[in-house]
PDBQT receptor file of N, H, CA, C and O in Angstrom, charges set to zero:
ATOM      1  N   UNK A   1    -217.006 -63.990   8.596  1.00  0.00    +0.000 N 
ATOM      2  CA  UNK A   1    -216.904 -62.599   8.967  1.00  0.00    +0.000 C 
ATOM      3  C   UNK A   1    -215.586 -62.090   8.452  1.00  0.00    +0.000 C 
ATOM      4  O   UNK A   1    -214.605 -62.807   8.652  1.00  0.00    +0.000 OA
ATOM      5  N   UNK A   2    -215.409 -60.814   7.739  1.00  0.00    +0.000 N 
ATOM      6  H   UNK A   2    -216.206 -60.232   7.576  1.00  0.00    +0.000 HD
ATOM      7  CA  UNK A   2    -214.419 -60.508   7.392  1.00  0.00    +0.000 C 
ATOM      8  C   UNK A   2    -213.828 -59.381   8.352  1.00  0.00    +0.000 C 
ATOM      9  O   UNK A   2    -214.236 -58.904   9.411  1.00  0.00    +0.000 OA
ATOM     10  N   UNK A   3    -212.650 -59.131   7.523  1.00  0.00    +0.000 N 
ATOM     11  H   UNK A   3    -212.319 -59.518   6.662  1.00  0.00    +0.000 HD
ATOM     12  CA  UNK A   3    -211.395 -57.839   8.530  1.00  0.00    +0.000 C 
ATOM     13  C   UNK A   3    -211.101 -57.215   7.785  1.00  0.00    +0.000 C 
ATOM     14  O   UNK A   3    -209.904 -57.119   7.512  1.00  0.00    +0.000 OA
ATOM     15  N   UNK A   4    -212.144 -56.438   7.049  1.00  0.00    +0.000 N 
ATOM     16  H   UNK A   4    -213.116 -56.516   7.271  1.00  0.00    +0.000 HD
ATOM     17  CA  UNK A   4    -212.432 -55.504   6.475  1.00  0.00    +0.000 C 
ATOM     18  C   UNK A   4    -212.204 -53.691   7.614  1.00  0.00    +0.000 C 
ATOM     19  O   UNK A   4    -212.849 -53.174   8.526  1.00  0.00    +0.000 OA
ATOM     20  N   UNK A   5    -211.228 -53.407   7.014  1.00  0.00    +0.000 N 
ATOM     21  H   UNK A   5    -210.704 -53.827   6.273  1.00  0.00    +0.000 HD
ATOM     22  CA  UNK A   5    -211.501 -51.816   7.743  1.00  0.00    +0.000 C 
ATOM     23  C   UNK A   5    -210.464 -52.518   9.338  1.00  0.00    +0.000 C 
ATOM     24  O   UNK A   5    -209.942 -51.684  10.077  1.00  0.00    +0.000 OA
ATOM     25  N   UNK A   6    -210.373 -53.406   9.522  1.00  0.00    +0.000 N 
ATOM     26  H   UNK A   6    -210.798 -54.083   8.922  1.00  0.00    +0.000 HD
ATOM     27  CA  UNK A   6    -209.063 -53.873  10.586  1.00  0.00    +0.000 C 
ATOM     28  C   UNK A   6    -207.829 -53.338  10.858  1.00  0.00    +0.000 C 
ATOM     29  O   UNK A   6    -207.164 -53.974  10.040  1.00  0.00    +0.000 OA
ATOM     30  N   UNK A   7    -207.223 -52.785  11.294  1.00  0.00    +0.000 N 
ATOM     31  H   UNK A   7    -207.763 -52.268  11.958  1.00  0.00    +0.000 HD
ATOM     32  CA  UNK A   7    -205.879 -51.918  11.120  1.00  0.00    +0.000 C 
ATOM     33  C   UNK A   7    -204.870 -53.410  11.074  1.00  0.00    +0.000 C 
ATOM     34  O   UNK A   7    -205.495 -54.466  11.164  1.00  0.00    +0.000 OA
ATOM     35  N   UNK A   8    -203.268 -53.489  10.929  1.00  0.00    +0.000 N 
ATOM     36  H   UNK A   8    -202.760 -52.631  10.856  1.00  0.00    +0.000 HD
ATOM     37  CA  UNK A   8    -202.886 -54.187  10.897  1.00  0.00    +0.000 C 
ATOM     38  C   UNK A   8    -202.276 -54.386  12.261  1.00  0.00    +0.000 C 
ATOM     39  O   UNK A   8    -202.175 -53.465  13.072  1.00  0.00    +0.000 OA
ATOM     40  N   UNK A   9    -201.811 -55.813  12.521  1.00  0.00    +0.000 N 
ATOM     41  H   UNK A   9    -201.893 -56.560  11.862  1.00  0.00    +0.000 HD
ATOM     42  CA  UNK A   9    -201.402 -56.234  13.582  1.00  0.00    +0.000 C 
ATOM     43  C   UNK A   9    -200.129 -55.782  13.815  1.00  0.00    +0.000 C 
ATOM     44  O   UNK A   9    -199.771 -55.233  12.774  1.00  0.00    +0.000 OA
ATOM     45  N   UNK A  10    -198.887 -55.702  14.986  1.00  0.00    +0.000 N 
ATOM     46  H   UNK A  10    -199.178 -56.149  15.832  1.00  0.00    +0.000 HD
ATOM     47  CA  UNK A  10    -197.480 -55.588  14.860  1.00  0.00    +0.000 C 
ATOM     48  C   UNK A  10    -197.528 -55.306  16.307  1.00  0.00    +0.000 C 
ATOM     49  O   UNK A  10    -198.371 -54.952  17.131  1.00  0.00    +0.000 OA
ATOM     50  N   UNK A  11    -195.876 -55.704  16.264  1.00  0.00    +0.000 N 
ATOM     51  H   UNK A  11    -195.191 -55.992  15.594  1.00  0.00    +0.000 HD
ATOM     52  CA  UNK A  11    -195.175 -55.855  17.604  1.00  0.00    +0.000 C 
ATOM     53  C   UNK A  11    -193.889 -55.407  17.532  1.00  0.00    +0.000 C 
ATOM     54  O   UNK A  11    -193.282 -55.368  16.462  1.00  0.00    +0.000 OA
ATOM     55  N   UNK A  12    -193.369 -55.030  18.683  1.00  0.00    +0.000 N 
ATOM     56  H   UNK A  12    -193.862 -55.062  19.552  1.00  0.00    +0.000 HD
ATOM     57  CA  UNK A  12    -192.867 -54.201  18.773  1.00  0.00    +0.000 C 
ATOM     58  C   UNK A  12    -191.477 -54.468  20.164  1.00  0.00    +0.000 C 
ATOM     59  O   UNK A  12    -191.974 -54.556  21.286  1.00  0.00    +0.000 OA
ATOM     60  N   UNK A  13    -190.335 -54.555  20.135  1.00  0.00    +0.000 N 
ATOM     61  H   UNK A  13    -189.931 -54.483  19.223  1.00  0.00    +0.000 HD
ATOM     62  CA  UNK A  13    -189.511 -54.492  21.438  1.00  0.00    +0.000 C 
ATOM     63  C   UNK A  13    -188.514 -52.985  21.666  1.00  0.00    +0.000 C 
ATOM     64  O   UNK A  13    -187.654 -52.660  20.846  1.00  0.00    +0.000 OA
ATOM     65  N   UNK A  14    -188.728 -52.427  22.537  1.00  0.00    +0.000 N 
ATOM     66  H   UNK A  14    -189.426 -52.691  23.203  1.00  0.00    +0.000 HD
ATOM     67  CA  UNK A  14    -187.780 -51.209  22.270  1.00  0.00    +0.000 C 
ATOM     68  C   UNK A  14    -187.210 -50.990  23.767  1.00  0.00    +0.000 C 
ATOM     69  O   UNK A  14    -187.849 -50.898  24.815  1.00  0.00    +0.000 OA
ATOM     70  N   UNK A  15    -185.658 -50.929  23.524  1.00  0.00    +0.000 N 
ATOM     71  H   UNK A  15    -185.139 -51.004  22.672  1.00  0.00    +0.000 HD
ATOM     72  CA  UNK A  15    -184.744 -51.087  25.006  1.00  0.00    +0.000 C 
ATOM     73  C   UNK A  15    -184.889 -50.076  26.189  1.00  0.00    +0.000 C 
ATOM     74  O   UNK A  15    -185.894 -49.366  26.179  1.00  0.00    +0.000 OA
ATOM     75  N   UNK A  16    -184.290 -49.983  26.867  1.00  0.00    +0.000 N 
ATOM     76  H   UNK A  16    -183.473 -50.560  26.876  1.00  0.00    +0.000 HD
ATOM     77  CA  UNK A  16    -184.356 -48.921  27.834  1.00  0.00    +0.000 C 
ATOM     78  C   UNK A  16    -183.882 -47.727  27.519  1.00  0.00    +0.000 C 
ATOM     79  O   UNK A  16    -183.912 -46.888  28.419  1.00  0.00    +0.000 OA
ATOM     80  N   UNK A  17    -183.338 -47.334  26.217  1.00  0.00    +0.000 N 
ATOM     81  H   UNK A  17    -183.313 -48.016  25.485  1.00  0.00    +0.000 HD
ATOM     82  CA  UNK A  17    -182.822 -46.476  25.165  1.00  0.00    +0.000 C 
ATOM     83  C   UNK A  17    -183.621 -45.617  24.218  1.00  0.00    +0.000 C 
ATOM     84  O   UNK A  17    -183.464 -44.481  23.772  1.00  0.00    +0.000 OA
ATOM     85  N   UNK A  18    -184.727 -46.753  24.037  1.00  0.00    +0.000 N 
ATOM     86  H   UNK A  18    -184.855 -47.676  24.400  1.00  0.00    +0.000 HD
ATOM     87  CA  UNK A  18    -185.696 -45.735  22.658  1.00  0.00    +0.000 C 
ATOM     88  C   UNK A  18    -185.205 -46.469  21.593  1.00  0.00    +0.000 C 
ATOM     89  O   UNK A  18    -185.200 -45.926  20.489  1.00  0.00    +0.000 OA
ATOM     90  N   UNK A  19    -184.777 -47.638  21.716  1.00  0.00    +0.000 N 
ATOM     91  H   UNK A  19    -184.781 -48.079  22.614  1.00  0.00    +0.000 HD
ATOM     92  CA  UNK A  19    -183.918 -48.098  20.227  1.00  0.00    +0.000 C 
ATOM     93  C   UNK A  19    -184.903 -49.213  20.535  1.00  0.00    +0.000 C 
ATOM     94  O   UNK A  19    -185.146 -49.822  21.577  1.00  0.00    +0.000 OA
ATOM     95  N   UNK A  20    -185.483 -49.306  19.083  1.00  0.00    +0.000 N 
ATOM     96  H   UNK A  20    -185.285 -48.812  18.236  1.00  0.00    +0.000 HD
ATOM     97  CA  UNK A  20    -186.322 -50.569  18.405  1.00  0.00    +0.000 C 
ATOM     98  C   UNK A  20    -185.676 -51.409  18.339  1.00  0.00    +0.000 C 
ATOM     99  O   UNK A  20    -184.601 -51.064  17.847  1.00  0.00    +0.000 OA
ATOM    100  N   UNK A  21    -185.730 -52.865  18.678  1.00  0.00    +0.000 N 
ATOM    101  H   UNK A  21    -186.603 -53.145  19.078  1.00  0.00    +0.000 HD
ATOM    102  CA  UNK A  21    -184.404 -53.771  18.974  1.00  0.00    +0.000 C 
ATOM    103  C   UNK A  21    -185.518 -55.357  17.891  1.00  0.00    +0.000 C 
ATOM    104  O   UNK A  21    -185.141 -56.455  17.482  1.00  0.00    +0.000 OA
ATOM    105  N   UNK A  22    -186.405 -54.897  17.847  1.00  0.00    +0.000 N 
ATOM    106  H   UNK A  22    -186.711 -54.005  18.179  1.00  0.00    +0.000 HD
ATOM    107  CA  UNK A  22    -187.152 -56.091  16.933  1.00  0.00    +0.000 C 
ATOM    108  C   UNK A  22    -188.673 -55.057  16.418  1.00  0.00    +0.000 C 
ATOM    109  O   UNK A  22    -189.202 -54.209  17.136  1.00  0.00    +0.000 OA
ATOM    110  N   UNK A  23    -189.030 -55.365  15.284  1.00  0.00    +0.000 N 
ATOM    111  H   UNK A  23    -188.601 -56.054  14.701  1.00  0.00    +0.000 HD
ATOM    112  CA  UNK A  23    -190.461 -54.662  14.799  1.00  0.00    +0.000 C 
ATOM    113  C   UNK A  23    -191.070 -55.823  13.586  1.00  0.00    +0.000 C 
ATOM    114  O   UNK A  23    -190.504 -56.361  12.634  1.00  0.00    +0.000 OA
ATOM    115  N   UNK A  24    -192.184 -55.895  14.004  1.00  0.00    +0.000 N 
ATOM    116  H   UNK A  24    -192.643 -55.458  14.777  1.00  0.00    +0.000 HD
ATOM    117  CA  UNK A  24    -193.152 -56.594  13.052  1.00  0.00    +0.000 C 
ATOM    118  C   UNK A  24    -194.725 -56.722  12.681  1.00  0.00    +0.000 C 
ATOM    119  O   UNK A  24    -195.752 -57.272  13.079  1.00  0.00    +0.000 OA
ATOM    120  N   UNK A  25    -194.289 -55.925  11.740  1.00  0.00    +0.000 N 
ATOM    121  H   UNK A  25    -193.454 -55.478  11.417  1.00  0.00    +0.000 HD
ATOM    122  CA  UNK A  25    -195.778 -55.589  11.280  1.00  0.00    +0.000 C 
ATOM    123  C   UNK A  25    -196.261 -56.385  10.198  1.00  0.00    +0.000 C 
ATOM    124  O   UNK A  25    -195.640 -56.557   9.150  1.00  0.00    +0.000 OA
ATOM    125  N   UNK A  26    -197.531 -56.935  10.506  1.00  0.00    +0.000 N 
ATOM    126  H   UNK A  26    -198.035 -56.796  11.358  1.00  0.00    +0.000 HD
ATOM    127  CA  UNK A  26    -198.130 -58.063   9.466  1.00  0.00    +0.000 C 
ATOM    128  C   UNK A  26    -199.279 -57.479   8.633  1.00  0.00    +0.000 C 
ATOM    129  O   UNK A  26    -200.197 -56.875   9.188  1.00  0.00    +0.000 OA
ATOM    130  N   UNK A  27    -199.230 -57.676   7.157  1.00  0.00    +0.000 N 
ATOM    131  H   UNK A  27    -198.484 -58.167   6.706  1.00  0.00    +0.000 HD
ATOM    132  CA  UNK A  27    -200.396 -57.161   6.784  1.00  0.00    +0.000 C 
ATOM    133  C   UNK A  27    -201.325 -57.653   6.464  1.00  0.00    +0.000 C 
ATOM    134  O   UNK A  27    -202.110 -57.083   5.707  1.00  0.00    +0.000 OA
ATOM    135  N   UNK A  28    -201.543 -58.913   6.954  1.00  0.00    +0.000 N 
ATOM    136  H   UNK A  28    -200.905 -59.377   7.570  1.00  0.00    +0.000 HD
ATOM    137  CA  UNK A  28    -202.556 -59.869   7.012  1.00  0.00    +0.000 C 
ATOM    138  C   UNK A  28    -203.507 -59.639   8.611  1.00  0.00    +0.000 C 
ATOM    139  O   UNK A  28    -202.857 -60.112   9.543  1.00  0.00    +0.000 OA
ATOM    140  N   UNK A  29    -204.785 -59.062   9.039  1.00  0.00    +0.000 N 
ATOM    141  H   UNK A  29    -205.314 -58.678   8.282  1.00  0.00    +0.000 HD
ATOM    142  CA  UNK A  29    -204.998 -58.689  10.801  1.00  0.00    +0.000 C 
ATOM    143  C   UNK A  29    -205.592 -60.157  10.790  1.00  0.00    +0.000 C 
ATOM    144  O   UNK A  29    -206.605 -60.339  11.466  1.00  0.00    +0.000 OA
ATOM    145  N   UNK A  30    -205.085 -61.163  10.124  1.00  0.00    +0.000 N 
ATOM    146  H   UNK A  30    -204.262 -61.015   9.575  1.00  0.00    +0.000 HD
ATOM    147  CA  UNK A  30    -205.834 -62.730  11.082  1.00  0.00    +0.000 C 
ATOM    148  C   UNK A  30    -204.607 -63.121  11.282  1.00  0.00    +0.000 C 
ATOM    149  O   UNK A  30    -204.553 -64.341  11.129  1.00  0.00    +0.000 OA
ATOM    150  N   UNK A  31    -203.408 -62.585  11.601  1.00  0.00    +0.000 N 
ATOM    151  H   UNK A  31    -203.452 -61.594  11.725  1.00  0.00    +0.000 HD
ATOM    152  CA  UNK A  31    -202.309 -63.315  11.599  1.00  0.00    +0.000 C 
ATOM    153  C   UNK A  31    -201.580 -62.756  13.178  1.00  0.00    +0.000 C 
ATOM    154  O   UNK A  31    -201.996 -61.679  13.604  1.00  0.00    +0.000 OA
ATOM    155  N   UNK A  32    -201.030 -63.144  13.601  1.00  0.00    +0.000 N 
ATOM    156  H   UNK A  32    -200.693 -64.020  13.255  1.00  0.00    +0.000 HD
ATOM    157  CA  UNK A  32    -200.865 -62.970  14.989  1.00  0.00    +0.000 C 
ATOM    158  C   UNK A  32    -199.095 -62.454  14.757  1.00  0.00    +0.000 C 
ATOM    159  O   UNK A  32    -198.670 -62.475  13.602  1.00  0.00    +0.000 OA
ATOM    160  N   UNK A  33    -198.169 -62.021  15.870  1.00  0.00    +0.000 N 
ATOM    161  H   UNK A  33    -198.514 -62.004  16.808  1.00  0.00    +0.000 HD
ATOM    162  CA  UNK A  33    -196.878 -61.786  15.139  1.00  0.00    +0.000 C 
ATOM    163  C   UNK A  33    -196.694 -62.938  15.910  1.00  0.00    +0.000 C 
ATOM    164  O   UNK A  33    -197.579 -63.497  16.558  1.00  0.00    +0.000 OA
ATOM    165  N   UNK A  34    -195.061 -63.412  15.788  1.00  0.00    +0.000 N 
ATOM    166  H   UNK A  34    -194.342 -62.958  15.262  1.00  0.00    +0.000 HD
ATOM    167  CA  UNK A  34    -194.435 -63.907  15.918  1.00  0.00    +0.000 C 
ATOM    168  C   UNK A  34    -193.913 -64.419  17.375  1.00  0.00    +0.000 C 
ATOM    169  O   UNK A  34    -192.690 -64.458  17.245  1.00  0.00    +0.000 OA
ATOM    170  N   UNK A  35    -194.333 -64.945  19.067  1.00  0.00    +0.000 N 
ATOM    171  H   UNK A  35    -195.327 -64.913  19.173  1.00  0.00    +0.000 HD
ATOM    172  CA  UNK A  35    -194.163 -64.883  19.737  1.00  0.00    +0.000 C 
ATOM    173  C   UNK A  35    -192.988 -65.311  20.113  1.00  0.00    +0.000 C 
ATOM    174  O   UNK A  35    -192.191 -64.772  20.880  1.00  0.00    +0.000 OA
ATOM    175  N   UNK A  36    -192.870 -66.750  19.290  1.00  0.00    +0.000 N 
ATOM    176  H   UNK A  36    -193.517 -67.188  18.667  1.00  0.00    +0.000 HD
ATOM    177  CA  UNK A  36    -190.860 -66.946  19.565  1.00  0.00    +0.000 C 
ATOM    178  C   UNK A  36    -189.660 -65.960  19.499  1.00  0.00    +0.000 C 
ATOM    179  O   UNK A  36    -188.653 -65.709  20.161  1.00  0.00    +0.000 OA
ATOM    180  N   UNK A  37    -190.172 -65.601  18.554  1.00  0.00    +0.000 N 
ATOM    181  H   UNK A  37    -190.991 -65.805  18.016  1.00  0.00    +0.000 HD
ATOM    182  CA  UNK A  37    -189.219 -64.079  17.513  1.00  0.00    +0.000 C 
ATOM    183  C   UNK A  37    -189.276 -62.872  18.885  1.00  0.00    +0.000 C 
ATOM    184  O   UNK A  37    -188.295 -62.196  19.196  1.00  0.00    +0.000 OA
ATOM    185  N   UNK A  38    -190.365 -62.807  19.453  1.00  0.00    +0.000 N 
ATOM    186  H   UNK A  38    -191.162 -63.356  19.200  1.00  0.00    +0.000 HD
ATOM    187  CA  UNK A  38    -190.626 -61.656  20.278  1.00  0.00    +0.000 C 
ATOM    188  C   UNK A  38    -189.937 -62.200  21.785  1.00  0.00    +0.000 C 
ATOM    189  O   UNK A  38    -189.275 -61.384  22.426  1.00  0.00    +0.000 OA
ATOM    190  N   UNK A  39    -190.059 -63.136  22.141  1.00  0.00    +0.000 N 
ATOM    191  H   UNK A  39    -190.596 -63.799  21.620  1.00  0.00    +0.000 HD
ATOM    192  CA  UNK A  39    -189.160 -63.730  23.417  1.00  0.00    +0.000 C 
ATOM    193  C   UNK A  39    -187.747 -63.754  22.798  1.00  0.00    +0.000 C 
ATOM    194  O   UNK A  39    -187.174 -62.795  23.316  1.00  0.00    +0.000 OA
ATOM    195  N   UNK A  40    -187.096 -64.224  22.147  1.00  0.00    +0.000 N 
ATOM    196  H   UNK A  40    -187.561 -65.003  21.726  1.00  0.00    +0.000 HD
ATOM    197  CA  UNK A  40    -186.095 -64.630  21.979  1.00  0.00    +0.000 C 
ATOM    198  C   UNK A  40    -185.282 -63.026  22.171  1.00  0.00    +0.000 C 
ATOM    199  O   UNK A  40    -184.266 -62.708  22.789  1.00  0.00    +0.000 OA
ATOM    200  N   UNK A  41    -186.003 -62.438  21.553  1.00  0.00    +0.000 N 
ATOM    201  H   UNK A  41    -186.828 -62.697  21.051  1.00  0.00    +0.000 HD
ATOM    202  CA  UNK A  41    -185.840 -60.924  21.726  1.00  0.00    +0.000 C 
ATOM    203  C   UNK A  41    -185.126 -60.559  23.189  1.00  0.00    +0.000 C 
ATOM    204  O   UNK A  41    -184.006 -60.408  23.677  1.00  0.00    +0.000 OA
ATOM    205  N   UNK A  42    -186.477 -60.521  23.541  1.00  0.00    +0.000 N 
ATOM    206  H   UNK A  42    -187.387 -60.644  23.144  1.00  0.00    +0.000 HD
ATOM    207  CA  UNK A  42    -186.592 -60.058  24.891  1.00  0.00    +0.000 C 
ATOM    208  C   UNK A  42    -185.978 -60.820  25.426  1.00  0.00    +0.000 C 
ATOM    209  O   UNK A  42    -186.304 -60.476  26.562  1.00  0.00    +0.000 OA
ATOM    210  N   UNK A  43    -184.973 -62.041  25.660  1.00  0.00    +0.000 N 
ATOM    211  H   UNK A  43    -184.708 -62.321  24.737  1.00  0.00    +0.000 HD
ATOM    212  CA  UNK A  43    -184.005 -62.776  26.075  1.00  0.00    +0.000 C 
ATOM    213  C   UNK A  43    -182.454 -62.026  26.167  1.00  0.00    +0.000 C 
ATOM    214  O   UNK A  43    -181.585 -61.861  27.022  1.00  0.00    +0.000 OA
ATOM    215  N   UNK A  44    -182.738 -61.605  24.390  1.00  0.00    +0.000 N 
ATOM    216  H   UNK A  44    -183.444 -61.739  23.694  1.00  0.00    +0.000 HD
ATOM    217  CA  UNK A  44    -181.080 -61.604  24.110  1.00  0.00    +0.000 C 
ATOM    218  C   UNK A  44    -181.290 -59.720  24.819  1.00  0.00    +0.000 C 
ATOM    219  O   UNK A  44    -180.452 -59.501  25.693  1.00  0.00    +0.000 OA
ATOM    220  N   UNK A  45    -181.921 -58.910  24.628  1.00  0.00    +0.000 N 
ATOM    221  H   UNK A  45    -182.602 -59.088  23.918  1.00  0.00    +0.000 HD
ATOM    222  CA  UNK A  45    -182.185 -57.308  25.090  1.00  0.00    +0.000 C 
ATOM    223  C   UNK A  45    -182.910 -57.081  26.506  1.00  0.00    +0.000 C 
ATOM    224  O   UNK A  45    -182.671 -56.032  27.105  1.00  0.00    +0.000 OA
ATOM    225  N   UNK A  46    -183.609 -57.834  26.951  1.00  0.00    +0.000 N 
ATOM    226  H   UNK A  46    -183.803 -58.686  26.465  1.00  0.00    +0.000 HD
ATOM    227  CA  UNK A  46    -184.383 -57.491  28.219  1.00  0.00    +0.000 C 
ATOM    228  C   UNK A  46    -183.355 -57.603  29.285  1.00  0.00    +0.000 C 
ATOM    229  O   UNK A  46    -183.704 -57.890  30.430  1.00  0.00    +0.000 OA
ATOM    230  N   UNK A  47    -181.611 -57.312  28.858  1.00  0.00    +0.000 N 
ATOM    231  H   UNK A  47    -181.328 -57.079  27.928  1.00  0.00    +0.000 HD
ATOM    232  CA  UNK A  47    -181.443 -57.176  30.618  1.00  0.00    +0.000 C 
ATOM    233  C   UNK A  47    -180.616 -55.838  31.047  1.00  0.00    +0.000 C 
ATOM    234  O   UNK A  47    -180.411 -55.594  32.236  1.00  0.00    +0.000 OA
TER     235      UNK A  47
């Protein structure tokens, strides 16, 4: 089955500010983003 016509995947962290603090958009939609990348994030900005 293909992913044809699929929009692309991406993720996203943005602070209590409105400031994008990590963004990742993949242009592959069988590819998932990055969940380490997205915690580690939200480690060093989520407080």
């Amino acid at each position: 089955f293909g992913l044809k016509g699929v929009t692309k995947r991406s993720a996203f962290v943005i602070d209590k500010q409105g400031k994008i603090k990590y963004a990742e958009i993949l242009d592959d939609p069988g590819k998932i983003p990055s969940f380490d990348k997205i915690k580690e994030t939200l480690e060093q900005y989520g407080k």
